[in-house]
PyMOL CGO cylinders between C-alpha atoms (Angstrom):
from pymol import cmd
from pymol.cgo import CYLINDER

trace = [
    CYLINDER, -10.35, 314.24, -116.51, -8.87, 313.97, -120.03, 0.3, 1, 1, 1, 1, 1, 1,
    CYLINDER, -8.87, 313.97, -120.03, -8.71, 310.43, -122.02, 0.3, 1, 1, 1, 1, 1, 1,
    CYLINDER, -8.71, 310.43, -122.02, -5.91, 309.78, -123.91, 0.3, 1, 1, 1, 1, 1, 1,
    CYLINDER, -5.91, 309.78, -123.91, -6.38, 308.82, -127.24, 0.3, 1, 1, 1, 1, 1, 1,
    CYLINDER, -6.38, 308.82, -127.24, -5.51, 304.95, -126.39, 0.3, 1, 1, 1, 1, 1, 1,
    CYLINDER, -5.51, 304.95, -126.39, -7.48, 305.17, -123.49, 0.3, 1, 1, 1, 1, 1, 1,
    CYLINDER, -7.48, 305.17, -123.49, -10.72, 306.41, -125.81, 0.3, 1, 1, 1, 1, 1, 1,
    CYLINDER, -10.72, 306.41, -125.81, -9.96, 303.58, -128.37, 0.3, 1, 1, 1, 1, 1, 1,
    CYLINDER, -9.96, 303.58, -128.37, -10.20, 300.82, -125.66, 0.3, 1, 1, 1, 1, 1, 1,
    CYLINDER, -10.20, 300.82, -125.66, -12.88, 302.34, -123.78, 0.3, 1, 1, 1, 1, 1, 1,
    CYLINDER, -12.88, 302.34, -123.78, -14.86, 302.62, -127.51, 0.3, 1, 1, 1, 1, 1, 1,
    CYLINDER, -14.86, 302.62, -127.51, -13.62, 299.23, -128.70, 0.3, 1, 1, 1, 1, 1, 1,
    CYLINDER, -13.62, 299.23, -128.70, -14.89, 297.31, -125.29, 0.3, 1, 1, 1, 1, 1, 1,
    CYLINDER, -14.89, 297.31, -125.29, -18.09, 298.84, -125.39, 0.3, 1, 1, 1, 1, 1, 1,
    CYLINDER, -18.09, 298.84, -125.39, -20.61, 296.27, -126.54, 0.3, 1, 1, 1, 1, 1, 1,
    CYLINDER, -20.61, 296.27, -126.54, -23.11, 297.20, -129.50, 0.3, 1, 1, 1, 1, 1, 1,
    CYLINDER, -23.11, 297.20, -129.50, -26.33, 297.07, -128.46, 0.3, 1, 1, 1, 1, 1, 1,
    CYLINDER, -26.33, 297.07, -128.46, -29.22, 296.20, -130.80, 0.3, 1, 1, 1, 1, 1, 1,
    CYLINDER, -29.22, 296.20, -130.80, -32.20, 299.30, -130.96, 0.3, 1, 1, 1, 1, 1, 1,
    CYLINDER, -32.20, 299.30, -130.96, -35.15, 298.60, -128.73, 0.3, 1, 1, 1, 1, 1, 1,
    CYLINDER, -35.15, 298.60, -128.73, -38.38, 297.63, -130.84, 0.3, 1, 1, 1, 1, 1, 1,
    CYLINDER, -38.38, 297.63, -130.84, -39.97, 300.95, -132.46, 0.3, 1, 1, 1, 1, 1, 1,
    CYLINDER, -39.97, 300.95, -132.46, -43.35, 300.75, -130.93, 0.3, 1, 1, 1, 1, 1, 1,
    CYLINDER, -43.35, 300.75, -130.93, -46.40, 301.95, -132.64, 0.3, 1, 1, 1, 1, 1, 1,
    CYLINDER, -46.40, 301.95, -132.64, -49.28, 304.48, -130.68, 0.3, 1, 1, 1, 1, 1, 1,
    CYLINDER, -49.28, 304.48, -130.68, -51.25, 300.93, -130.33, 0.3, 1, 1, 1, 1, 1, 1,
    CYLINDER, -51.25, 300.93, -130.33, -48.59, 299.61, -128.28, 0.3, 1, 1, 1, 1, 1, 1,
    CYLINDER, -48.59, 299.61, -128.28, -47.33, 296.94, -131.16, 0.3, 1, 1, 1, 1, 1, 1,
    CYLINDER, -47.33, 296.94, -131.16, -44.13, 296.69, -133.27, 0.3, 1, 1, 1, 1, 1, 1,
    CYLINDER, -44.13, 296.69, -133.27, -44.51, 296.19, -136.56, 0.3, 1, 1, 1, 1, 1, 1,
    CYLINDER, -44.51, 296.19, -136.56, -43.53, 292.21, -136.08, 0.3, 1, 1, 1, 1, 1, 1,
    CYLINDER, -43.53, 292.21, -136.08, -46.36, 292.10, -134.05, 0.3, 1, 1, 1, 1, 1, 1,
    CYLINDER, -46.36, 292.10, -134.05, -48.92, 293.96, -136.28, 0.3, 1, 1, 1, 1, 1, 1,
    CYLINDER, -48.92, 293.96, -136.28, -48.13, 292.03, -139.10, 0.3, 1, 1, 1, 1, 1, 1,
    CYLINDER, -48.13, 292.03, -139.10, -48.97, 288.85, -137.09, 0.3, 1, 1, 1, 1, 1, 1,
    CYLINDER, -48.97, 288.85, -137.09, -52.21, 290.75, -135.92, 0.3, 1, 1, 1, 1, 1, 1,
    CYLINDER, -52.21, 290.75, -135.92, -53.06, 291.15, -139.12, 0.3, 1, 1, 1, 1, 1, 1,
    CYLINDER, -53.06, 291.15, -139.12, -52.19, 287.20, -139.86, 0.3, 1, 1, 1, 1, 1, 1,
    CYLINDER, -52.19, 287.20, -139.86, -54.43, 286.33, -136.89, 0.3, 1, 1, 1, 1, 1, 1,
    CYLINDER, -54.43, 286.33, -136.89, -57.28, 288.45, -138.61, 0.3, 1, 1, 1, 1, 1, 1,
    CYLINDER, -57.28, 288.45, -138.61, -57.32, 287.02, -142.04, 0.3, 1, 1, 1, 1, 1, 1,
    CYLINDER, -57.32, 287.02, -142.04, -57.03, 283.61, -139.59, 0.3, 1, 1, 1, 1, 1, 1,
    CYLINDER, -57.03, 283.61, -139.59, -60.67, 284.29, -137.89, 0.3, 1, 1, 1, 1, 1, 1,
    CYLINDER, -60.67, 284.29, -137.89, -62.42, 285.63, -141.24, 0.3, 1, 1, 1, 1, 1, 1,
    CYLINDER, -62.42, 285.63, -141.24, -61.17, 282.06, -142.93, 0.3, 1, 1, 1, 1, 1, 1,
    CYLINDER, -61.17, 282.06, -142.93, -62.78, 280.56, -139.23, 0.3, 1, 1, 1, 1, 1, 1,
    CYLINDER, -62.78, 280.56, -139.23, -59.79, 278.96, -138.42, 0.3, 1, 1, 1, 1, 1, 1,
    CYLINDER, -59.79, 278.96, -138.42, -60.11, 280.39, -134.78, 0.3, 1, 1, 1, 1, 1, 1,
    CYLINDER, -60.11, 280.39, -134.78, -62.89, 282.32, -133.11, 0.3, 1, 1, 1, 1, 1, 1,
    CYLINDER, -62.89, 282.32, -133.11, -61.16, 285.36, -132.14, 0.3, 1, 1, 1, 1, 1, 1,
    CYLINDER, -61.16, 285.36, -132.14, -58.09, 286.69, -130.69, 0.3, 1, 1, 1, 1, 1, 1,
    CYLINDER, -58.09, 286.69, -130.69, -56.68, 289.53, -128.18, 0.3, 1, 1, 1, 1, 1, 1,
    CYLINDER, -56.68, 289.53, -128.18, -53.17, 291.76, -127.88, 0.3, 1, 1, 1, 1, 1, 1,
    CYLINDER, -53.17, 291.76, -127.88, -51.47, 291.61, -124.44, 0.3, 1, 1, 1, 1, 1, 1,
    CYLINDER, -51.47, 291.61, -124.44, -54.99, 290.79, -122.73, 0.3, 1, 1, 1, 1, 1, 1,
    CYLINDER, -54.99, 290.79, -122.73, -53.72, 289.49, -119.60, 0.3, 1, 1, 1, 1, 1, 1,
    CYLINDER, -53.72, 289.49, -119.60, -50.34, 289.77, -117.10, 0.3, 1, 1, 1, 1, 1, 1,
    CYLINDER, -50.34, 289.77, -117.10, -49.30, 286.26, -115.93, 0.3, 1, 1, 1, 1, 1, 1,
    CYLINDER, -49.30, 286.26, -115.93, -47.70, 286.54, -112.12, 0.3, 1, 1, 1, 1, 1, 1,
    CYLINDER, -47.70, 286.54, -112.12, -44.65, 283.98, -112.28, 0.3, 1, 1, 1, 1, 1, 1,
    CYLINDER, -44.65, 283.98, -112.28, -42.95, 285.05, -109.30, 0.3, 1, 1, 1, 1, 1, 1,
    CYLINDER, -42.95, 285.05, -109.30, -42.56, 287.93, -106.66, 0.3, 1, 1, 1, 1, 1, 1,
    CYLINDER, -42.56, 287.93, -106.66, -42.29, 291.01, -108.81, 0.3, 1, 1, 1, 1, 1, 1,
    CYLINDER, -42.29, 291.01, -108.81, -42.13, 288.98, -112.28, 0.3, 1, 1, 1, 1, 1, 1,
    CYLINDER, -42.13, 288.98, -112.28, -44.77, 289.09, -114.43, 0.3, 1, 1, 1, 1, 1, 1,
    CYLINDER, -44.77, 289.09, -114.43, -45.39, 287.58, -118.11, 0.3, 1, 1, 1, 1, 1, 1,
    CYLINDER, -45.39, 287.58, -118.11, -46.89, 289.80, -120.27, 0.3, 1, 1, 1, 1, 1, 1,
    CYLINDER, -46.89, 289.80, -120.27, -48.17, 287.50, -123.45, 0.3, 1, 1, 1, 1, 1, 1,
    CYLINDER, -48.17, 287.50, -123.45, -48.24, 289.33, -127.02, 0.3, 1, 1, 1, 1, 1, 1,
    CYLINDER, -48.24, 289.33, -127.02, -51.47, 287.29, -128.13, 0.3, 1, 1, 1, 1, 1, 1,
    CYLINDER, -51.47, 287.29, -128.13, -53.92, 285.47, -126.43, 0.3, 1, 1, 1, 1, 1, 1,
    CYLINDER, -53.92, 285.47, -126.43, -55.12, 282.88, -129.15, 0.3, 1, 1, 1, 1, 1, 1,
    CYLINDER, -55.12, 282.88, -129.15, -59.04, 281.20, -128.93, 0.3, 1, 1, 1, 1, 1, 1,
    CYLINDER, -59.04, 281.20, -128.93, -59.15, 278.71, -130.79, 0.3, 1, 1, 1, 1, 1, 1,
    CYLINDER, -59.15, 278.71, -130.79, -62.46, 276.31, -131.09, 0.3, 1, 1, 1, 1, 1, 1,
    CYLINDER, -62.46, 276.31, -131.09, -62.03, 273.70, -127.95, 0.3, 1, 1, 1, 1, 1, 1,
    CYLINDER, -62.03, 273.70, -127.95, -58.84, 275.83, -126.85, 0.3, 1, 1, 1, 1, 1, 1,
    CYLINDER, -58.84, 275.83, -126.85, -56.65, 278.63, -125.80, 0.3, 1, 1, 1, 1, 1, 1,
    CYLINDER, -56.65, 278.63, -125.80, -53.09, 279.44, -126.73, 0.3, 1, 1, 1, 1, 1, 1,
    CYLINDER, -53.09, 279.44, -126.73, -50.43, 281.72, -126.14, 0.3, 1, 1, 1, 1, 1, 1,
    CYLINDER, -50.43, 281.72, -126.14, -48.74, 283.53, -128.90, 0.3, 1, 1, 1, 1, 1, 1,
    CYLINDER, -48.74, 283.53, -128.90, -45.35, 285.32, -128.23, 0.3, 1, 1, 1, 1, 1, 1,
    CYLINDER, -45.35, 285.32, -128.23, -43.85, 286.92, -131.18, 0.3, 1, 1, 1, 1, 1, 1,
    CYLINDER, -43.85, 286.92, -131.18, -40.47, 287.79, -131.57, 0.3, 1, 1, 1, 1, 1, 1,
    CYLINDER, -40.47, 287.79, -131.57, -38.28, 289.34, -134.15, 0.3, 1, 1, 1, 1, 1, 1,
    CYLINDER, -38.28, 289.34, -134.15, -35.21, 287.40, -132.42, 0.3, 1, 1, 1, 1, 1, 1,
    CYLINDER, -35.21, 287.40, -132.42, -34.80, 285.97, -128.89, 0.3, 1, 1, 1, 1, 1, 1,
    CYLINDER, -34.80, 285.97, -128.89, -33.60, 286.53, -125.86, 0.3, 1, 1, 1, 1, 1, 1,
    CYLINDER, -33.60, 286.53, -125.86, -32.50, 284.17, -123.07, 0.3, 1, 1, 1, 1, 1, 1,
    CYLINDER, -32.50, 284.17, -123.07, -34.40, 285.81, -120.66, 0.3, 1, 1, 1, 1, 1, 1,
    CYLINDER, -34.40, 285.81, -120.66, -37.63, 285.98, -122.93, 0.3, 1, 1, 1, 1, 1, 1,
    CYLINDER, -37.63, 285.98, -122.93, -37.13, 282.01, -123.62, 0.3, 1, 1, 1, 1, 1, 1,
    CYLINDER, -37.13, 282.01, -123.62, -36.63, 281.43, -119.97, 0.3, 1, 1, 1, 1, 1, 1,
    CYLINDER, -36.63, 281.43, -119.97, -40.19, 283.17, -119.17, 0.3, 1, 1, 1, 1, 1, 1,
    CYLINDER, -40.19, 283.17, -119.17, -42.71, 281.74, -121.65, 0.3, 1, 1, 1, 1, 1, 1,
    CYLINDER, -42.71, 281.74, -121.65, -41.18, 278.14, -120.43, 0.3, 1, 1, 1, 1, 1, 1,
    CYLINDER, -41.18, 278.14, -120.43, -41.85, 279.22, -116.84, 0.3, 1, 1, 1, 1, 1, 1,
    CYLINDER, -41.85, 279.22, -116.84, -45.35, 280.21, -117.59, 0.3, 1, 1, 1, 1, 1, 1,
    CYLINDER, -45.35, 280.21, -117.59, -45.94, 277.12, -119.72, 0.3, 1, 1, 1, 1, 1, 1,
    CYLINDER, -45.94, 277.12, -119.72, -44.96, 275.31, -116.65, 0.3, 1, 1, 1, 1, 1, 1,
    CYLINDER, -44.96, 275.31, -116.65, -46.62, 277.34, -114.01, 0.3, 1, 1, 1, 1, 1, 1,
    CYLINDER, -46.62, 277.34, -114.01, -49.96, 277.32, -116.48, 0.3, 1, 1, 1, 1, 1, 1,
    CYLINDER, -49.96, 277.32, -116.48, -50.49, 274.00, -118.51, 0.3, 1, 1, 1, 1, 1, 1,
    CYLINDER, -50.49, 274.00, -118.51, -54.26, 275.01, -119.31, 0.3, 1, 1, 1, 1, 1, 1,
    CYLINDER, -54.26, 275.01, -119.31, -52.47, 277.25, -122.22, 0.3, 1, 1, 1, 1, 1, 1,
    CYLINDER, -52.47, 277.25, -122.22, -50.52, 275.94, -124.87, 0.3, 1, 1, 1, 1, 1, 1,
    CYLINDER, -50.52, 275.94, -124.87, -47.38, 278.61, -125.62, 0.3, 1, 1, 1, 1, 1, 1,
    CYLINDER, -47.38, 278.61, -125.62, -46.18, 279.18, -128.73, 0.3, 1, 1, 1, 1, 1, 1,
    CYLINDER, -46.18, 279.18, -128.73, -43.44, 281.09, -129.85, 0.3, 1, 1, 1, 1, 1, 1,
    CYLINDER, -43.44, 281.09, -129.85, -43.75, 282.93, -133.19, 0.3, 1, 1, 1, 1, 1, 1,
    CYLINDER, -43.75, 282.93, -133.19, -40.99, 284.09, -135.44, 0.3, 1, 1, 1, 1, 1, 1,
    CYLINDER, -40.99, 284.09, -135.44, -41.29, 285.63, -138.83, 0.3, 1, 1, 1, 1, 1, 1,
    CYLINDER, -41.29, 285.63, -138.83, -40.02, 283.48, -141.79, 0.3, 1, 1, 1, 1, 1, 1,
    CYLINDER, -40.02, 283.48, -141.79, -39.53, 285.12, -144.81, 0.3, 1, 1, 1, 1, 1, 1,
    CYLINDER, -39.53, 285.12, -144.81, -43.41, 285.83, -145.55, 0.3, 1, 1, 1, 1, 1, 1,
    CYLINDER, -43.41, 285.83, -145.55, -44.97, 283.05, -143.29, 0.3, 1, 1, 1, 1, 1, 1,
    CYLINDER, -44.97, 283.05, -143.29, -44.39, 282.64, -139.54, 0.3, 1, 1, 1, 1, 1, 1,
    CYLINDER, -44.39, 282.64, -139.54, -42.66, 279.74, -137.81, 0.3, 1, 1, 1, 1, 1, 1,
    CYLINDER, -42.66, 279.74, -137.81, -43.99, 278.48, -134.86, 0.3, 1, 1, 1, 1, 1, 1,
    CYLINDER, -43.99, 278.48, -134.86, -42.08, 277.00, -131.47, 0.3, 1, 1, 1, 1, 1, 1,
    CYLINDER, -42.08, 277.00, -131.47, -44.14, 275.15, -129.30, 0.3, 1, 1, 1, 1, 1, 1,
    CYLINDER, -44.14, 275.15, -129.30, -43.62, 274.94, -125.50, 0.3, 1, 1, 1, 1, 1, 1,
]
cmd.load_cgo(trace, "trace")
């Protein structure tokens, strides 16, 4: 079958632009979440929190959906849940607030990169 040349334009033109998937490193992290890795470790020399772990665990939230967490946080008295993103997703948002629910021993947080510090979203 051969495509006009209108037919090509609209087919082209409706197509919607989809961003590049995250360019992951050998150690399994993007470089958003390497950076904060490396935030994290200047974090534990200062003391600030004891130690710290990349996708250490696999939260079940339903029948055949599972939350992978970027960090798992320890803090002195406390554990958290760090999920860094370079931009959101509805479905990613919908998840951590499902597992905050589902697991209210953690405190989520959602971490996005702002300018050269990090902002944090607490759920």
């Amino acid at each position: 079958m051969r495509w006009t040349e209108e037919q090509y334009e609209t087919f082209r033109k409706g197509r919607e632009k989809r961003r590049p998937a995250p360019v992951k490193k050998r150690d399994g992290m993007n470089k958003t979440e390497a950076a904060y890795g490396e935030h994290l470790e200047m974090l534990k020399k200062a003391g600030e929190i004891v130690d710290y772990r990349f996708e250490p665990l696999k939260l079940r939230l339903a029948d055949k959906t599972y939350y992978n967490p970027d960090y798992l946080v320890i803090y002195p008295g406390h554990f958290e849940i760090h999920e860094v993103k370079g931009f959101w997703r509805d479905d990613a948002r919908l998840k951590i607030k499902v597992a905050a629910e589902m697991f209210p021993w953690f405190l989520f947080r959602a971490i996005q990169r702002d300018g050269k510090g990090w902002r944090y979203e607490e759920f």
